[in-house]
C-alpha positions as CSV (number, residue, x, y, z in Angstrom):
1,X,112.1,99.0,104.9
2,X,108.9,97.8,106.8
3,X,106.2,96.0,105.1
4,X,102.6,95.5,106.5
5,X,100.3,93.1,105.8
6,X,96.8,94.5,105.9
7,X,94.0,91.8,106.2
8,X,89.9,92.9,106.3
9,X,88.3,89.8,107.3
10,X,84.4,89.3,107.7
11,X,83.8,86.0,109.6
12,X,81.2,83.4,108.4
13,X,82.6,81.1,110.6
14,X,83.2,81.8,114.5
15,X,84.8,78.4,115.7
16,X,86.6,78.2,112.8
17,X,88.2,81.8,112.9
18,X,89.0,81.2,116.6
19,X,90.7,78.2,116.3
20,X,92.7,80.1,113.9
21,X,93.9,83.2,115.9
22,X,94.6,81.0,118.4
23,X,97.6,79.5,116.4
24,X,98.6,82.6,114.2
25,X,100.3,84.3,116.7
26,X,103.6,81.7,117.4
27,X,104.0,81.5,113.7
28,X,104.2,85.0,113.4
29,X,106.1,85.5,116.5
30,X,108.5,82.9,114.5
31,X,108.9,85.2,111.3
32,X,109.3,88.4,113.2
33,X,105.8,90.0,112.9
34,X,103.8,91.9,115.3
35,X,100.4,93.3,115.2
36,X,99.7,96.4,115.1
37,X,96.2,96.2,114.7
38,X,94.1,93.6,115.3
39,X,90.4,94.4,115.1
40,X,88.8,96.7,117.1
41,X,86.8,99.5,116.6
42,X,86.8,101.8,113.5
43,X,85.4,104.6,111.6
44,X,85.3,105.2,107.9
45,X,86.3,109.0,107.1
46,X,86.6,109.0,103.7
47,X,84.6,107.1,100.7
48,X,81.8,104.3,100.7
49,X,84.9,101.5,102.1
50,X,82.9,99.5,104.9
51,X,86.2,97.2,106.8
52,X,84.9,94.1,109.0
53,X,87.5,93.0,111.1
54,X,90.3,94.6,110.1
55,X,94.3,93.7,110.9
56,X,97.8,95.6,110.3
57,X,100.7,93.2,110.9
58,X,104.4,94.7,110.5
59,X,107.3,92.9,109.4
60,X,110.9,94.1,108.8
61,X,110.2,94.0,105.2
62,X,108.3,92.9,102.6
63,X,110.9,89.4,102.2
64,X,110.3,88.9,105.8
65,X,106.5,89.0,105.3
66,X,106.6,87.0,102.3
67,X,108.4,84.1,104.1
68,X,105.9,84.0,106.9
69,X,102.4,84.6,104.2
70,X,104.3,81.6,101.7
71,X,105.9,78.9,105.3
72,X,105.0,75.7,105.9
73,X,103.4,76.5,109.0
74,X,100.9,79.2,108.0
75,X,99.7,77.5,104.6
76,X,97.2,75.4,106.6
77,X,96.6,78.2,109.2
78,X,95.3,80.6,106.2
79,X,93.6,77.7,104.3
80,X,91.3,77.8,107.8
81,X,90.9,81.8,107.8
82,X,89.7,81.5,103.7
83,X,87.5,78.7,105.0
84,X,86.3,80.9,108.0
85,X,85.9,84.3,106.5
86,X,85.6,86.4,103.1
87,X,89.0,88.5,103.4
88,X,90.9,90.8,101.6
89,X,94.6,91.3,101.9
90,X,97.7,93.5,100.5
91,X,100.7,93.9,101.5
92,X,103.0,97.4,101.2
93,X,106.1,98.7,101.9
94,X,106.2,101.7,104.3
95,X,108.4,104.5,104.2
């Protein structure tokens, strides 16, 4: 079953949250995720919810995502996002 890792990131940091997505996407290539989303434009249609940046990565599951959110080789990559930016993050299974 897919999982998705849903991330809504407002960057206080440019450089820093550059630096970052410049590195992300060969250790998520490695664990077998792919954006879906990845910022852009977007409308709230329902409720007071006001997303900044806002990014839908799917894995094959939710073990698969897991391994890549817990590696070696993101741990540092995310402590720079949480320095860079206030986000929020869940992951879910989809259907």
């Amino acid at each position: 079953m897919a999982a998705y890792l849903m991330v809504d990131v407002e960057v206080t940091d440019q450089v820093t949250y550059d630096a970052y997505r410049s590195q992300t996407g060969a250790v998520l290539a490695k664990y077998g995720g792919r954006f879906l989303v990845r910022g852009g434009r977007h409308e709230t249609l329902e409720g007071d919810w006001k997303p900044h940046r806002f990014v839908v990565i799917e894995f094959a599951d939710m073990a698969a995502l897991k391994r890549f959110y817990d590696s070696p080789e993101y741990r540092p990559l995310l402590a720079q996002r949480l320095r860079a930016s206030n986000s929020r993050a869940i992951a879910v299974e989809g259907l």
